[in-house]
VMD Tcl script that draws the C-alpha trace (Angstrom):
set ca {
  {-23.14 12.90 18.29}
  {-23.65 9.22 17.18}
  {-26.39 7.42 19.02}
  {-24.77 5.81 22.23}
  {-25.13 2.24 22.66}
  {-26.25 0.57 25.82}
  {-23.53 -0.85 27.86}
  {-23.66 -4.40 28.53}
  {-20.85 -7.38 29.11}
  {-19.52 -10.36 27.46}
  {-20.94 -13.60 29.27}
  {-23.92 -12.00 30.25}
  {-26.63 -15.00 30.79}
  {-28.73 -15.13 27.54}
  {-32.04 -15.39 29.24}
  {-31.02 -11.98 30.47}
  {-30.01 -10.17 26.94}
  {-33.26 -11.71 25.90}
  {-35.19 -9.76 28.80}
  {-33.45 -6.67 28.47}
  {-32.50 -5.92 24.45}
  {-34.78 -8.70 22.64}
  {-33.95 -7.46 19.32}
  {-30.27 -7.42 19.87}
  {-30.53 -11.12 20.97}
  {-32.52 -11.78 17.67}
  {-29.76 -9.91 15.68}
  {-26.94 -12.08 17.10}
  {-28.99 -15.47 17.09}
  {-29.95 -14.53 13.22}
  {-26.39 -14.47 12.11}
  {-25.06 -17.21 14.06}
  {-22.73 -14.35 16.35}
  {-22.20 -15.02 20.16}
  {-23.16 -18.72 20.70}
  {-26.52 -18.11 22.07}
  {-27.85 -20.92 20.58}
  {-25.45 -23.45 22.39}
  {-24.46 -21.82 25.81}
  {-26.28 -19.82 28.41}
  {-24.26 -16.90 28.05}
  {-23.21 -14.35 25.32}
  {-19.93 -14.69 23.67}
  {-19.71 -11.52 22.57}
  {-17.54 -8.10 22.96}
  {-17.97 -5.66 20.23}
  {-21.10 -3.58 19.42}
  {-24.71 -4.66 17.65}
  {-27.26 -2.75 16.78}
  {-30.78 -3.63 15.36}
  {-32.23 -0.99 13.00}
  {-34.45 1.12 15.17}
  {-33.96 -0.42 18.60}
  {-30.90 1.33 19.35}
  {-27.68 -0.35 20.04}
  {-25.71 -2.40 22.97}
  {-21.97 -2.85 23.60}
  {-20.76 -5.89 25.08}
  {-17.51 -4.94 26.94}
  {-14.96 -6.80 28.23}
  {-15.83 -9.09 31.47}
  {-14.10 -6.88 34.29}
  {-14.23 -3.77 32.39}
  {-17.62 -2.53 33.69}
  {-17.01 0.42 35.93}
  {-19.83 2.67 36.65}
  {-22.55 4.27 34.04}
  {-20.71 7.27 33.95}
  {-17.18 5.68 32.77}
  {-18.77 2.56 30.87}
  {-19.30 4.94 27.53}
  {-15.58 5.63 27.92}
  {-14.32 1.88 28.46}
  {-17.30 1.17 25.42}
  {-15.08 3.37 23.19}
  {-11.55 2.43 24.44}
  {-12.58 -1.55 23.66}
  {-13.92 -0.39 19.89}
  {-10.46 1.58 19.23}
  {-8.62 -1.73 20.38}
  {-10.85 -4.25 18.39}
  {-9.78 -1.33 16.05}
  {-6.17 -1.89 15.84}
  {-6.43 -5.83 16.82}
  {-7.64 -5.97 13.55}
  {-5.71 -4.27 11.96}
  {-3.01 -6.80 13.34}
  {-5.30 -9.59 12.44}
  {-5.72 -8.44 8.56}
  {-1.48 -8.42 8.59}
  {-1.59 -11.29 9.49}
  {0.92 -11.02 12.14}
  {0.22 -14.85 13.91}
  {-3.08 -13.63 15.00}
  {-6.08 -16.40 14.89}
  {-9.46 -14.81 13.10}
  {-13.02 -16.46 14.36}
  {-15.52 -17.45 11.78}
  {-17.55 -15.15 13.04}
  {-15.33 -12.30 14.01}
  {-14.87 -8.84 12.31}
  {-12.47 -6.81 14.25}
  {-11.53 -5.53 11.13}
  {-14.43 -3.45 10.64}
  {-13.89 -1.55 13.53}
  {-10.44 -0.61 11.82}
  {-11.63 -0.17 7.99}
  {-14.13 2.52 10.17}
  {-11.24 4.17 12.21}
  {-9.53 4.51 9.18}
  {-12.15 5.99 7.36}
  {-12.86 8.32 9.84}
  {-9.42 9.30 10.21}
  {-9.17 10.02 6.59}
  {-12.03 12.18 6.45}
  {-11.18 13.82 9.93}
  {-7.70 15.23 8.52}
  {-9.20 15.31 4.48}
  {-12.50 16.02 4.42}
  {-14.47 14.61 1.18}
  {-12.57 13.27 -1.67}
  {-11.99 16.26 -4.02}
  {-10.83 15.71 -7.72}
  {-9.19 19.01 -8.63}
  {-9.24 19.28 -12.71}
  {-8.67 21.57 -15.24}
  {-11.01 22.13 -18.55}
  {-11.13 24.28 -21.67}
  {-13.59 27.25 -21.50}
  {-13.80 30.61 -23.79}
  {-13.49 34.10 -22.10}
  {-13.54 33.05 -19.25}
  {-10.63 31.72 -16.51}
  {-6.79 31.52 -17.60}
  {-6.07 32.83 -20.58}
  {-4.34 29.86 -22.89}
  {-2.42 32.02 -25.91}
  {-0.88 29.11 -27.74}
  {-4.98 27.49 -28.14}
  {-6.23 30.67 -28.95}
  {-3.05 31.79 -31.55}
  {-3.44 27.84 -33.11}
  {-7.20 28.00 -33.58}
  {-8.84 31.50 -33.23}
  {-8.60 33.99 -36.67}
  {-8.30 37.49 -35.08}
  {-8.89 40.78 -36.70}
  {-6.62 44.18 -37.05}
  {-8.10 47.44 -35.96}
  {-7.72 50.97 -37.33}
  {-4.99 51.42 -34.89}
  {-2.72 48.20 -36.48}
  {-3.70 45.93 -33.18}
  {-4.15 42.94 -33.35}
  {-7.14 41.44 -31.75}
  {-9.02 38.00 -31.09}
  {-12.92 37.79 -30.74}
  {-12.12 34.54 -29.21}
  {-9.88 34.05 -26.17}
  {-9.32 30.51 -25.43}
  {-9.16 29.68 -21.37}
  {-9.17 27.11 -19.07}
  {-10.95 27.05 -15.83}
  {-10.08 24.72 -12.43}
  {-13.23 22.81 -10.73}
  {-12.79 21.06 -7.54}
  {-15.74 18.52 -8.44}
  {-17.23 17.15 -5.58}
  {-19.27 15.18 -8.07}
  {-17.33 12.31 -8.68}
  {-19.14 8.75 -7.96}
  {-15.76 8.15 -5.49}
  {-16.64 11.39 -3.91}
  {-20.29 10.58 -3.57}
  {-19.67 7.08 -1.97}
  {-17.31 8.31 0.67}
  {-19.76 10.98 1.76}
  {-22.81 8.70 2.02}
  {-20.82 6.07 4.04}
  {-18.98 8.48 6.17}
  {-22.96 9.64 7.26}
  {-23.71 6.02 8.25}
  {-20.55 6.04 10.04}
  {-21.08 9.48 12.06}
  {-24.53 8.53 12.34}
  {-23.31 5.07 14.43}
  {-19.72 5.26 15.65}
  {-19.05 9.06 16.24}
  {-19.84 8.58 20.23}
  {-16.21 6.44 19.77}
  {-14.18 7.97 17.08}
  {-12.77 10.95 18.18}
  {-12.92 14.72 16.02}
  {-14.89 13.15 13.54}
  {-18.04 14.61 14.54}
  {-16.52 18.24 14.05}
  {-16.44 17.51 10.14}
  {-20.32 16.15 9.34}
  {-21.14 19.29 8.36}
  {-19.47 19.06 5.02}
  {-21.80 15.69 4.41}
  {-25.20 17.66 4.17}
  {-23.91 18.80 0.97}
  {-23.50 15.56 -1.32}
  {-26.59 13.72 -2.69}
  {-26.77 10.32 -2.03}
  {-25.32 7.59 -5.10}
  {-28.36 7.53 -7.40}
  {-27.34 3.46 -7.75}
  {-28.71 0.96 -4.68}
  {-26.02 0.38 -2.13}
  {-25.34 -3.06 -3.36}
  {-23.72 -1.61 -6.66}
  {-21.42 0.99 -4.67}
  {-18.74 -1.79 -4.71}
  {-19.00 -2.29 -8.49}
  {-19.05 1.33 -9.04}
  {-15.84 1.63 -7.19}
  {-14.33 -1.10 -8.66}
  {-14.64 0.36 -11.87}
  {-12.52 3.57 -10.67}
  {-9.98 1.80 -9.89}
  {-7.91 1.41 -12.95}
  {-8.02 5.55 -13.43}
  {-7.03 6.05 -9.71}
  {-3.13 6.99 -9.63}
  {-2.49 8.96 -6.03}
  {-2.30 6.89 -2.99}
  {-5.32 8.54 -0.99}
  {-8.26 7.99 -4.07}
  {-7.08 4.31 -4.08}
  {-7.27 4.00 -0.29}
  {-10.46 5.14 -0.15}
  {-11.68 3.18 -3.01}
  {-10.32 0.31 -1.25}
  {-11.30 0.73 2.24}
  {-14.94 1.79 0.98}
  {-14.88 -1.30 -0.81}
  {-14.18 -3.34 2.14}
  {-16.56 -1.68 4.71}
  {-19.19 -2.20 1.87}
  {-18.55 -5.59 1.42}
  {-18.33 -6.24 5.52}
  {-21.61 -4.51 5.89}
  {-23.44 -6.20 2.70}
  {-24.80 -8.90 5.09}
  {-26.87 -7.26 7.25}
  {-30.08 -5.36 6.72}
  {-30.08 -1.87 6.32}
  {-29.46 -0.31 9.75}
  {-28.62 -3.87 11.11}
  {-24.79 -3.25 12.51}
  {-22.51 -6.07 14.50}
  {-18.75 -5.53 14.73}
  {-16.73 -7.55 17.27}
  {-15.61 -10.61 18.27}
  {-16.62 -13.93 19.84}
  {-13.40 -15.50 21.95}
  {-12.23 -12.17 23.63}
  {-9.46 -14.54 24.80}
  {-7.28 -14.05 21.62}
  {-7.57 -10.54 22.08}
  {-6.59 -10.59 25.98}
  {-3.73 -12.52 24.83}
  {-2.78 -10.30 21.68}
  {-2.78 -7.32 24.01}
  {-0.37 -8.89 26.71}
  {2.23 -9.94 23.90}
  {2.01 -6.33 22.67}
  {2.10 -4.21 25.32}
  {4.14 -5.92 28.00}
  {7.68 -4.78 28.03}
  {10.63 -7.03 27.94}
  {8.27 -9.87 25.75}
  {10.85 -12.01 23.53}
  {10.07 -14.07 20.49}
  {11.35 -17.50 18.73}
  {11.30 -19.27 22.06}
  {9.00 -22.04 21.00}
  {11.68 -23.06 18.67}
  {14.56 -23.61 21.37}
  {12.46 -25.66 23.91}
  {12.23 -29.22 23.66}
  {10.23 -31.66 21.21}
  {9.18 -35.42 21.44}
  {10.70 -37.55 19.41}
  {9.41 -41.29 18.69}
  {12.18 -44.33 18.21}
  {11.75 -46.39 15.68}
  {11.75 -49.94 17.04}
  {13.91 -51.59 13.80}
  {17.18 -49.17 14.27}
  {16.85 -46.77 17.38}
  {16.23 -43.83 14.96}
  {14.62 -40.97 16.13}
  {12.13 -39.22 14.17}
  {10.99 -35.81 15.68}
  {7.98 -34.08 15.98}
  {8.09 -31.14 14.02}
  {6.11 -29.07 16.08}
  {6.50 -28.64 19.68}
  {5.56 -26.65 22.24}
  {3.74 -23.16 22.09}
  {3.76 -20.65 24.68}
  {1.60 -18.04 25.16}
  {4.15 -15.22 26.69}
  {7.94 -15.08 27.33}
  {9.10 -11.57 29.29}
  {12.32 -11.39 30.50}
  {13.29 -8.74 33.78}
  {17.12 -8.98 33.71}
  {18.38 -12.67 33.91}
  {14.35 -13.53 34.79}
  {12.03 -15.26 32.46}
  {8.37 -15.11 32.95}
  {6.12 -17.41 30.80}
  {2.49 -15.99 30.80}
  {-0.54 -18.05 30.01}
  {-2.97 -14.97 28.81}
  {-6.28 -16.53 30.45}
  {-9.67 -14.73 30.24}
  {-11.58 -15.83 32.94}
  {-13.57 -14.49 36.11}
  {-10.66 -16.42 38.14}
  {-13.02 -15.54 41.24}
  {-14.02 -19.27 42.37}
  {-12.93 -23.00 41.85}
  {-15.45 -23.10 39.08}
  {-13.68 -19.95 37.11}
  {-10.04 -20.57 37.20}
  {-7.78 -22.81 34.23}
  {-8.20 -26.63 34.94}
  {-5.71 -29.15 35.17}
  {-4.87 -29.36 31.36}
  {-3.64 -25.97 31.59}
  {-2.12 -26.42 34.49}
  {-0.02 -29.23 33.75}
  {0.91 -27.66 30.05}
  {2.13 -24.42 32.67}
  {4.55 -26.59 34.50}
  {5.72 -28.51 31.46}
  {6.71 -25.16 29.93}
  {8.50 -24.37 32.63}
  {10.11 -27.09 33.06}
  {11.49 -27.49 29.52}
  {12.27 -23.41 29.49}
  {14.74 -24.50 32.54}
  {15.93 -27.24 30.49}
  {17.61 -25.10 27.47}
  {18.94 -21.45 29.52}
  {21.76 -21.55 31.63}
  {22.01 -18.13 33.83}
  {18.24 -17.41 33.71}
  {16.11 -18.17 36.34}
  {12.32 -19.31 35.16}
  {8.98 -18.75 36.97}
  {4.67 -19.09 35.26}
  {1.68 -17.38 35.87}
  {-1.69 -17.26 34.77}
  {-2.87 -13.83 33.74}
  {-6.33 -12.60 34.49}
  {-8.13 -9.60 33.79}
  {-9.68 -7.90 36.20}
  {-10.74 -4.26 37.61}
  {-10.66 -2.42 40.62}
  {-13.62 -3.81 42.34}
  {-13.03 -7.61 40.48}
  {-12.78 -10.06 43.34}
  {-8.85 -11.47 43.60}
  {-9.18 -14.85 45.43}
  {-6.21 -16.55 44.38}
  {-2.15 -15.85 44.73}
  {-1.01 -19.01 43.55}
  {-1.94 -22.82 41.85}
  {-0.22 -25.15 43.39}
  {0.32 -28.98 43.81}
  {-0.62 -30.85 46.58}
  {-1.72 -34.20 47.73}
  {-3.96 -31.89 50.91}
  {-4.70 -28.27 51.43}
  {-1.93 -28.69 53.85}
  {0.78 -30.94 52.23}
  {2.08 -29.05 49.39}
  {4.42 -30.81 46.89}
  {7.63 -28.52 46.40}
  {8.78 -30.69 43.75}
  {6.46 -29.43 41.50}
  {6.55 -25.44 40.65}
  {3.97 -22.96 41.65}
  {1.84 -20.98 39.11}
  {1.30 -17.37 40.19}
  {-1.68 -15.71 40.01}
  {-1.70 -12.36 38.67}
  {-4.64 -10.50 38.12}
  {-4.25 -7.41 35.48}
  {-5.91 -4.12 35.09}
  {-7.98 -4.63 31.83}
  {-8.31 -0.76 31.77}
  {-4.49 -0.45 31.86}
  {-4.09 -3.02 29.09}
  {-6.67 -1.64 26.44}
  {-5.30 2.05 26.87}
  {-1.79 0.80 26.50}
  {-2.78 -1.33 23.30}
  {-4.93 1.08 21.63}
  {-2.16 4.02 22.04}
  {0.72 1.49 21.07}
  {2.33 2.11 24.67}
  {4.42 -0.06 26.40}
  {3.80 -1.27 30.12}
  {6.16 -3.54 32.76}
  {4.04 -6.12 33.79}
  {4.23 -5.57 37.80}
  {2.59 -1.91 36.79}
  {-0.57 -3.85 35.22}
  {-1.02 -6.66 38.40}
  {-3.90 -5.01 40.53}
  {-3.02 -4.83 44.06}
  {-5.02 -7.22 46.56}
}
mol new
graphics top color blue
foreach p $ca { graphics top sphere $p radius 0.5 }
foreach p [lrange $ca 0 end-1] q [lrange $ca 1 end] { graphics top cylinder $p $q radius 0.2 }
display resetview
């Protein structure tokens, strides 16, 4: 099995990381990954590994169960960052960091999966022999002289044939097998069946070429490569190469910074009853032009986060990835105001729906759930009913990545972790 990282968690204090796995805080500081140079605690949730020091995985804040189930969650997050980016390279709306490569972790699922149902690329061919294989009659009547014996037959010293090789050989062949052994060799612990197939690797060489000229070499296949699984491989190879050309050999890091835009992604694609194009109903400003009263609008207004409707019910969600477990934790007044502005316009352009906010947390079973609502007030006991609440719901993170990851569909109320 593939060497098991060390679970850790995103926001862990960077004093800490530097106490406990040194040369994976060198490794992120080195190529600028997880803001440890500017804040005291990791941005980070994806796995890094330094070559020969093993490997940690930074999950999710609030995913961290028990060192029994944290291998689990570990995998579960790297199948997600998986298909997040996959989503990201479609560029379906979704925001990429500078520093972020979710799309590694898919190029390597894919991979995996290729080889898991293919095996090894194998280029079946055809080519001429003599005496041996298939006999071919019209090669061997065109261009062999044959001889009559006593008896009248007719005979050919020569038969021309034709032999099939499934050559293994190929420099596509040879590329795929020597990356698909880095990959068991580092990700099999989360990519599931693969393992069963590494066998098969043992018997392919590795390129003759440095790995820096794998990309080239593949490249230069390209043009020959008709079927549609030869040029996905090519491809994807390509693009793993070309992810991984940055770091030293054995040097791995594959996640993401701002977790946020995945807690977010996940919501919009997993809650049921989410509807789109909402942002381009609700209100916009305008400015008037002092000379003649004209109006000249804004052309972009405001952006949501989440719509769900429940029957005649709309819910807008602001996705927010905090601890949400003290004053210090929880979305400020910025985002608080923006909350009851949505809400507020949303009201303005429906007619038989009612309209309600929330902030959405995520949290686990043991995660702390101080707060039901945000609310304003001019005292803790004079609220102001004027203004709408903001509930607070707090959302199994466990529920959320299994649903994403498997492309399953949740109501919201079955995600909110009871208090």
């Amino acid at each position: 099995m593939g060497r098991a990282p060390e679970i850790l968690v995103d926001r862990i204090p960077v004093n800490y990381l530097q106490t406990v796995q040194p040369e994976i805080a060198a490794l992120l500081s080195a190529h600028g990954i997880g803001r440890t140079g500017e804040r005291e605690t990791v941005h980070f949730c994806g796995l890094a590994s330094a070559a020969g020091t093993g490997a940690a995985f930074f999950l999710p804040r609030h995913a961290q169960q028990n060192s029994v189930k944290d291998l689990r969650v570990a995998g579960l997050t790297m199948r997600a960052l998986a298909r997040f980016g996959r989503d990201v390279e479609s560029r379906k709306g979704v925001a990429r960091g500078p520093t972020d490569n979710a799309t590694l972790a898919a190029l390597i699922a894919d991979l995996a999966q290729d080889f898991r149902d293919n095996g090894i690329y194998s280029e079946r061919s055809r080519y001429p022999s003599r005496n041996s294989g298939k006999p071919d009659w019209k090669r061997t009547i065109s261009r062999e002289t044959p001889f009559q014996t006593s008896s009248g037959a007719v005979v050919f010293p020569e038969i021309r044939t034709s032999k099939t090789l499934d050559s293994q050989k190929n420099p596509l062949a040879l590329i795929q097998a020597a990356v698909l052994g880095e990959i068991v060799s580092m990700h099999a612990w989360w990519l599931e069946g693969v393992e069963a197939r590494s066998a098969e690797l043992r018997y392919f060489r590795k390129p003759a070429m440095p790995r820096f000229l794998w990309p080239a070499a593949l490249r230069s296949l390209l043009p020959g490569l008709f079927a549609s699984r030869p040029i996905f491989l090519a491809t994807a190879l390509i693009d793993y190469l070309e992810e991984t050309s940055g770091h030293a050999e054995g040097d791995f890091v594959c996640g993401v910074e701002d977790f946020s835009t995945v807690w977010e992604h996940m919501l919009r694609k997993v809650l049921r009853g989410v509807e789109d194009n909402w942002n381009a109903r609700l209100p916009k400003p305008g400015y008037v032009r002092d000379e003649d009263g004209a109006v000249e609008m804004s052309e972009r207004g405001m952006q949501t986060d989440i719509i769900v409707r429940n029957g005649n019910h709309l819910e807008i969600i602001d996705a927010k990835y905090y601890r949400a477990t003290g004053k210090g934790s929880v979305p400020g007044w910025p985002d608080i105001v923006k909350q009851l502005y949505y809400q507020m316009a949303l009201e303005k352009v429906v007619t038989d729906e009612t309209v309600s906010n929330c902030f959405a947390f995520p949290a686990g079973r043991k995660t702390p759930r101080p707060y039901s609502m945000a609310r304003i007030s001019t005292s803790p006991e004079n609220p102001l009913t004027d203004f709408p609440e903001i509930e607070c719901r707090y959302l199994d993170i466990i529920d959320v990545l299994e649903a994403y990851s498997s492309n399953r569909k949740i109501n919201l109320a079955d995600l909110s972790v009871v208090r």
